[in-house]
C-alpha positions as CSV (number, residue, x, y, z in Angstrom):
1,X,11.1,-122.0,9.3
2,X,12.7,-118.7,9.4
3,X,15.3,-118.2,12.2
4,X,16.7,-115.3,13.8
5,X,20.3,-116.4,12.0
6,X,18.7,-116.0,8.5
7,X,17.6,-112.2,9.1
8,X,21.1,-111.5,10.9
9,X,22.7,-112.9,7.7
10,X,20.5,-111.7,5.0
11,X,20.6,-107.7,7.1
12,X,24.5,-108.2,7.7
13,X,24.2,-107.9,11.3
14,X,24.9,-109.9,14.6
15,X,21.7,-112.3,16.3
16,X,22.7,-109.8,18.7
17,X,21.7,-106.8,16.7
18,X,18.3,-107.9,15.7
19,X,17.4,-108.9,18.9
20,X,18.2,-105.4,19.9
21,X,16.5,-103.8,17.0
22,X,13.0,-105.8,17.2
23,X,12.7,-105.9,20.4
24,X,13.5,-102.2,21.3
25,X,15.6,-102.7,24.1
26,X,19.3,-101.7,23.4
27,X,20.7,-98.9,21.5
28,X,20.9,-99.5,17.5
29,X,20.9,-97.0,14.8
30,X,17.7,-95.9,13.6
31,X,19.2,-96.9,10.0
32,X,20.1,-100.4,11.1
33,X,16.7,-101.0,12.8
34,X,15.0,-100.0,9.9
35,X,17.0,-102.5,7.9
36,X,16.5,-105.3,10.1
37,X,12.3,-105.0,10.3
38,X,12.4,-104.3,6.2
39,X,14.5,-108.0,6.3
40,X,12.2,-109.4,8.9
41,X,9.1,-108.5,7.3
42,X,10.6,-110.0,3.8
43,X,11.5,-113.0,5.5
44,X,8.0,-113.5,7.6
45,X,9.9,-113.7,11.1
46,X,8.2,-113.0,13.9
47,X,10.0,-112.7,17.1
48,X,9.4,-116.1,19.2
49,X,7.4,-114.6,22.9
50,X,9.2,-117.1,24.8
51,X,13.0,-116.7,23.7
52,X,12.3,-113.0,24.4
53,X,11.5,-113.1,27.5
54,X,14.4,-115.7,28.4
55,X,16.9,-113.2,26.9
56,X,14.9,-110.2,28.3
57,X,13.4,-110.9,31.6
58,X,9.8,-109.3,30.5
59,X,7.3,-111.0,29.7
60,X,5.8,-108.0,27.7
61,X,2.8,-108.6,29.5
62,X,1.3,-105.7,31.8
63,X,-1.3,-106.3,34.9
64,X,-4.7,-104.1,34.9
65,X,-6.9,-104.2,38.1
66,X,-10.0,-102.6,37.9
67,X,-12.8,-102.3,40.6
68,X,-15.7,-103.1,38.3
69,X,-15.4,-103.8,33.9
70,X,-18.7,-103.4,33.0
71,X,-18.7,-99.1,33.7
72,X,-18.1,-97.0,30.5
73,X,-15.3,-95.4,32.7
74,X,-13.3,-98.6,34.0
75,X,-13.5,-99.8,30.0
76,X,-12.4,-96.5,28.6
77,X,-9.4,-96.5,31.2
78,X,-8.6,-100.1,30.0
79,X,-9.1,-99.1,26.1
80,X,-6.8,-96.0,26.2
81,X,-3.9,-99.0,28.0
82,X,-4.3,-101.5,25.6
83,X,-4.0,-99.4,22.4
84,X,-1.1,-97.4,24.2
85,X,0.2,-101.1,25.5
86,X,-0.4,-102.7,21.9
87,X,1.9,-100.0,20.4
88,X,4.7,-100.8,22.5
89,X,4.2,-104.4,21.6
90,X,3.2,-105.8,25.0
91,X,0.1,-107.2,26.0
92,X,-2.1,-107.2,28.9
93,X,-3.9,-109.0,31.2
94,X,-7.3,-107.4,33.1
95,X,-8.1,-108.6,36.4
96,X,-11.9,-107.5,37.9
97,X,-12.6,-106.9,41.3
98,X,-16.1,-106.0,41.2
99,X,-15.4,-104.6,44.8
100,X,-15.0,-108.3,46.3
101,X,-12.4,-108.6,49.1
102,X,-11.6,-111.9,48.9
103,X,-11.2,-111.7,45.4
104,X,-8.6,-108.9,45.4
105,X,-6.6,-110.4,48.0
106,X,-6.4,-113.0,45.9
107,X,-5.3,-111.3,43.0
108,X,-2.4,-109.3,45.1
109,X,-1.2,-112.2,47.1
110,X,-1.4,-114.9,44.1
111,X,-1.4,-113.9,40.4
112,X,0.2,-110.7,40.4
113,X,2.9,-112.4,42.2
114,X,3.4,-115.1,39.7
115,X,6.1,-113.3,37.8
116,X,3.2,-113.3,35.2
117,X,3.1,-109.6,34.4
118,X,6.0,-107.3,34.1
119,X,4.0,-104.0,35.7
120,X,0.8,-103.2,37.3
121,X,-1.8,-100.5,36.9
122,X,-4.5,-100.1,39.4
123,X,-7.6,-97.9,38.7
124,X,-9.6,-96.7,41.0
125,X,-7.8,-99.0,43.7
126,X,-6.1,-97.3,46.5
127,X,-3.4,-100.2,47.8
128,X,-2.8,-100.7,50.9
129,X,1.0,-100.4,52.3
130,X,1.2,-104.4,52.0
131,X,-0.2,-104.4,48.8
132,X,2.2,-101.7,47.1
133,X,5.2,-103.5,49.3
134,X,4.5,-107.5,47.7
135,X,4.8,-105.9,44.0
136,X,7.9,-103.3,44.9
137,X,9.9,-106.5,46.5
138,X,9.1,-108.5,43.0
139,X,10.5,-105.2,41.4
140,X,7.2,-104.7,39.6
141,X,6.3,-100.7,38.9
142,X,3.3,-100.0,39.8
143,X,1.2,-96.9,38.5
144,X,-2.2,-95.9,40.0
145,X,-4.8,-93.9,38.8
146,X,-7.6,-92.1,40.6
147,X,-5.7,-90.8,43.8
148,X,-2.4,-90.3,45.8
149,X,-0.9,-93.9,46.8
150,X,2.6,-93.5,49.5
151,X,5.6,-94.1,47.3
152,X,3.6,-94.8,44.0
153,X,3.8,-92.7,40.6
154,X,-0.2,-92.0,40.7
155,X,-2.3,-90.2,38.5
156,X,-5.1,-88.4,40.2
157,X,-8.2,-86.6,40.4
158,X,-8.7,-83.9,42.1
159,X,-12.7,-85.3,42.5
160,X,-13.2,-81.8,44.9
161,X,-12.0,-79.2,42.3
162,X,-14.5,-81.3,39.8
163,X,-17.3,-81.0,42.1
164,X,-17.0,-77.7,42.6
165,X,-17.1,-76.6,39.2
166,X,-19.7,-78.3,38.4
167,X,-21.8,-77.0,40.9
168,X,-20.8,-73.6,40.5
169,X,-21.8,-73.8,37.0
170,X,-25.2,-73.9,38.0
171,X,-24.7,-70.9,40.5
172,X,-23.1,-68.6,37.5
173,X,-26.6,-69.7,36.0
174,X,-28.5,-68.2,38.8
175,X,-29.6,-72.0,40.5
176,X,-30.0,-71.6,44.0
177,X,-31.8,-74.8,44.9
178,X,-29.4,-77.3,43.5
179,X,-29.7,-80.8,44.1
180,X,-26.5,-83.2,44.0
181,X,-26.8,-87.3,43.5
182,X,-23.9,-88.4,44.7
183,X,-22.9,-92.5,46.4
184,X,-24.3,-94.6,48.8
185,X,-21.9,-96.1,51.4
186,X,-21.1,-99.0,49.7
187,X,-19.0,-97.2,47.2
188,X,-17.6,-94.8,49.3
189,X,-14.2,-97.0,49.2
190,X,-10.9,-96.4,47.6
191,X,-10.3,-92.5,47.3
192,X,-13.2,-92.2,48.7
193,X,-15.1,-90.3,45.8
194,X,-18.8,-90.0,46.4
195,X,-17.4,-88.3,50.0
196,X,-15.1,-86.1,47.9
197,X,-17.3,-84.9,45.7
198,X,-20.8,-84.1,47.8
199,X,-18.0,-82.5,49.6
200,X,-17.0,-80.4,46.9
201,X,-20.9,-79.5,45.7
202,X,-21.1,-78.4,49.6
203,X,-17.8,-75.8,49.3
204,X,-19.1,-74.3,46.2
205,X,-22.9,-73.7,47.7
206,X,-21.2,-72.6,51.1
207,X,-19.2,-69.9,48.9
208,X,-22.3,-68.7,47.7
209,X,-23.8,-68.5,51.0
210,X,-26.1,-71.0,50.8
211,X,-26.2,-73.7,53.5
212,X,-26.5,-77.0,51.7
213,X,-29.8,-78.8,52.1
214,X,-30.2,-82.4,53.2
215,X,-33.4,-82.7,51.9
216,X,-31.8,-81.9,48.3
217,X,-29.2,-85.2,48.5
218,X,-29.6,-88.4,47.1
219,X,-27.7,-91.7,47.1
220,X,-27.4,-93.7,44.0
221,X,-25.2,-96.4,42.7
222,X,-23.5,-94.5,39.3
223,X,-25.8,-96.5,37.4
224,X,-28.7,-94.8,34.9
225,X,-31.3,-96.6,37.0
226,X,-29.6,-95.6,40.1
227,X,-29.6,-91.9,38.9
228,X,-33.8,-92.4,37.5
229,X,-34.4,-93.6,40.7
230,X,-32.9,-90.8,42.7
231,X,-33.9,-88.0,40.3
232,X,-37.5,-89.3,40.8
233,X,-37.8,-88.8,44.7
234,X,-35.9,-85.4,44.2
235,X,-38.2,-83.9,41.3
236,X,-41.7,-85.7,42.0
237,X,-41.9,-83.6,45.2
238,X,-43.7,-80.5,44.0
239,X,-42.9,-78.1,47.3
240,X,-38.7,-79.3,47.4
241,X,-38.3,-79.6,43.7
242,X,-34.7,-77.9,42.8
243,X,-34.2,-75.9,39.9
244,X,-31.1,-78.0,38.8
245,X,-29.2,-81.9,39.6
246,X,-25.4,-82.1,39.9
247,X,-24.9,-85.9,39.8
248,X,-21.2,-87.0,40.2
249,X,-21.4,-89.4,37.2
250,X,-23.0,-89.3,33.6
251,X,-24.9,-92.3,33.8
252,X,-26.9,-91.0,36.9
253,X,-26.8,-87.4,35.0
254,X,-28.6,-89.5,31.9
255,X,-31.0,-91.4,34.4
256,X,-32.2,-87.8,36.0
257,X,-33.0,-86.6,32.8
258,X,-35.3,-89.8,31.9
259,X,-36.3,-88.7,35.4
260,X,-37.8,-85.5,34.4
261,X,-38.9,-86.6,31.4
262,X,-41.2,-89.2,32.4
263,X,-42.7,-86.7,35.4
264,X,-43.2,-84.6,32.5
265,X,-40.6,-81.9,33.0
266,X,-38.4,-80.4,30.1
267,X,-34.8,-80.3,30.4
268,X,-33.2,-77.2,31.3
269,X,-36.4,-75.3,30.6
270,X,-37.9,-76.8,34.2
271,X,-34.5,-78.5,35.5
272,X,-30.9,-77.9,34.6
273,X,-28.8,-81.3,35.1
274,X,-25.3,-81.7,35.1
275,X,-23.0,-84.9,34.8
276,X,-19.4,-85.5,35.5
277,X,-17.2,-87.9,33.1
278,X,-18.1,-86.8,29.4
279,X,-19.4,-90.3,28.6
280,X,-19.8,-91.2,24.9
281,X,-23.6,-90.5,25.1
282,X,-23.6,-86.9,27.0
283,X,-23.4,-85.2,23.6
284,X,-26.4,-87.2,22.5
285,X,-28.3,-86.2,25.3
286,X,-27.1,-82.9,25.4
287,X,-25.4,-83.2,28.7
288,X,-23.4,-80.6,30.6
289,X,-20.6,-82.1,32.3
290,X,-17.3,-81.9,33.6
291,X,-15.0,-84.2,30.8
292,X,-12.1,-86.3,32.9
293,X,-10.7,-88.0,29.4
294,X,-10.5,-91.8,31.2
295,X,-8.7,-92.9,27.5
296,X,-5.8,-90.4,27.7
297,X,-5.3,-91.5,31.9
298,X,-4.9,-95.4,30.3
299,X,-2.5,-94.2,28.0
300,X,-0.6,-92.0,30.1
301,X,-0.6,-94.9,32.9
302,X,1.0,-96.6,30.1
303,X,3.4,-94.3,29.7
304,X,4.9,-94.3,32.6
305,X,5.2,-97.7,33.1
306,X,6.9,-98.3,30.3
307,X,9.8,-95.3,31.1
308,X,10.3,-97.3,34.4
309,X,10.8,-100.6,32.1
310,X,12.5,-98.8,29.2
311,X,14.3,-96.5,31.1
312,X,15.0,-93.2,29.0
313,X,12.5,-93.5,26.1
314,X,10.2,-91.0,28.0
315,X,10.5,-87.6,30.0
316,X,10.9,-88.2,33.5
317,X,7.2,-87.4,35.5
318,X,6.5,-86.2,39.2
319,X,5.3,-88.9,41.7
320,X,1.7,-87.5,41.5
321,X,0.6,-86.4,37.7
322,X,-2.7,-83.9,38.0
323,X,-5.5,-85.8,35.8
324,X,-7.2,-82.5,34.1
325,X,-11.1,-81.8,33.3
326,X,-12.6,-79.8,31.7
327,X,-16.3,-78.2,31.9
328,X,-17.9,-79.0,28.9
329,X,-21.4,-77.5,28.1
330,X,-24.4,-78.2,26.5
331,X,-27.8,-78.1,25.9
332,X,-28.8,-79.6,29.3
333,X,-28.4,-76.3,31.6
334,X,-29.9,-73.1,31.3
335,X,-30.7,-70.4,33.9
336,X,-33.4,-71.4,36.3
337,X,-36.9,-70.9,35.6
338,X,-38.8,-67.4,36.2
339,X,-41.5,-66.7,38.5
């Protein structure tokens, strides 16, 4: 079996050097490093997991925590970390919440504390001060992304600004009566984003001088049945019907134009809707919404992390990094209906 003493001989370097050179930590000549992987390859060694982190201290092995796994957004976050992660040659390990208390204690106060993981990322998760504290005493960074976390590098959304525009989309479209599906009060947790966002639909009518009607919200669950469900009760009432949706995710964006469709409506001639995410089937449906790129926020998580663990390799960032959107339209909104 090929050792790390036959590619040190064979490249004419120290244990010590190849060490360094294929496992990136240390400084060694970008000609030397090249060597060393072109004898390593020849040779068929592969670095042993275990002696590396003995000589290390990593474990090349990042924590994700997530609130739910089975939402195209969560996933997305998760895919643009592993492929970012799987370049840097570490691995990861998911952890699901799925919103349950006991479960996330459990996960904070258990295995994220069993030296298992060299960093964590939290999505969508805003820690409490004994949470962050339990990970900074282990000397774990930390990243989150979704919103501002005390004393943690955090990527975030401004979910207001995204509202907003959205919203005042439709208005540049001439919609007055716009309608907004937003989160029930189960899911009006961490950051707090169904608040933040009816907020920010509110801000945008009130600018235009229209006083934001109550009979024009609805709560759903970000689900496509959640969003069918809502659009239903807000379109199937001839005398209230609004001329357009916002709904603060795609999936509810997609379910309200099922909505209209099976009531018969045509989408925008009858109802504009607009989504917010840019989920991989918006362009199939034709859906207007604001983009929040959940792939590039897993691999700029990454990023940071890994300048906090490889100290050096990356340009320093701010505490709080801005998550951009964009508004990204399609065939789903048009001006409002004549007559």
């Amino acid at each position: 079996m090929v050792g790390i003493d036959d590619v040190a001989r064979q490249a004419g370097v120290s244990t010590a050097t190849v060490s360094r050179a294929l496992s990136g930590n240390g400084h060694v000549s970008p000609a030397t490093r090249l060597r060393v992987e072109t004898v390593a390859g020849e040779l068929g060694y592969v670095v042993s997991s275990n002696a590396s982190s003995l000589a290390s201290g990593r474990m090349k092995n990042i924590g994700v925590v997530v609130p739910f796994l089975d939402r195209w957004f969560f996933s997305n976050v998760v895919e643009g970390a592993q492929k970012a992660l799987l370049r840097g040659g570490f691995d990861l390990t998911l952890y699901s919440l799925a919103g349950d208390y006991d479960e996330r204690r459990s996960v904070f106060e258990h295995f994220l504390l069993r030296q298992r993981v060299d960093a964590v990322i939290a999505v969508s998760l805003e820690l409490n001060p004994d949470e962050v504290a339990r990970l900074h005493a282990l000397e774990k960074p930390l990243v989150g992304i979704g919103g501002p976390i005390a004393g943690v590098r955090t990527l975030t959304i401004d979910d207001v600004a995204v509202a907003r525009l959205a919203t005042e989309h439709l208005l540049a479209l001439g919609h007055t009566r716009i309608a907004h599906i937003g989160g029930n009060l189960e899911l009006d947790l961490d950051f707090h984003l169904p608040t933040n966002r009816r907020l920010g639909y509110e801000l945008a009518l009130t600018g235009a001088g229209i006083t934001p009607p109550p009979a024009l919200f609805q709560a759903a669950d970000f689900t496509v049945r959640g969003g069918y469900q809502a659009a239903k009760q807000l379109l199937g009432n001839p005398h209230e019907r609004p001329s357009a949706i916002f709904a603060a995710s795609d999936e509810m964006a997609i379910g309200s134009i099922l909505a209209a469709r099976d009531l018969g409506l045509v989408v925008p001639r009858d109802v504009s809707v607009v989504g917010t995410d840019d989920h991989e089937l918006a362009d199939f449906f034709g859906l207007t919404t604001i983009a929040q790129f959940p792939q590039w926020q897993g691999e700029k998580a990454v990023e940071i992390l890994l300048d906090e663990l490889q100290p050096g390799k990356h340009d320093p960032v701010e505490l709080d990094t801005a998550i951009p959107f964009d508004l990204i339209v399609r065939s789903s909104t048009a001006r409002p209906p004549q007559g």
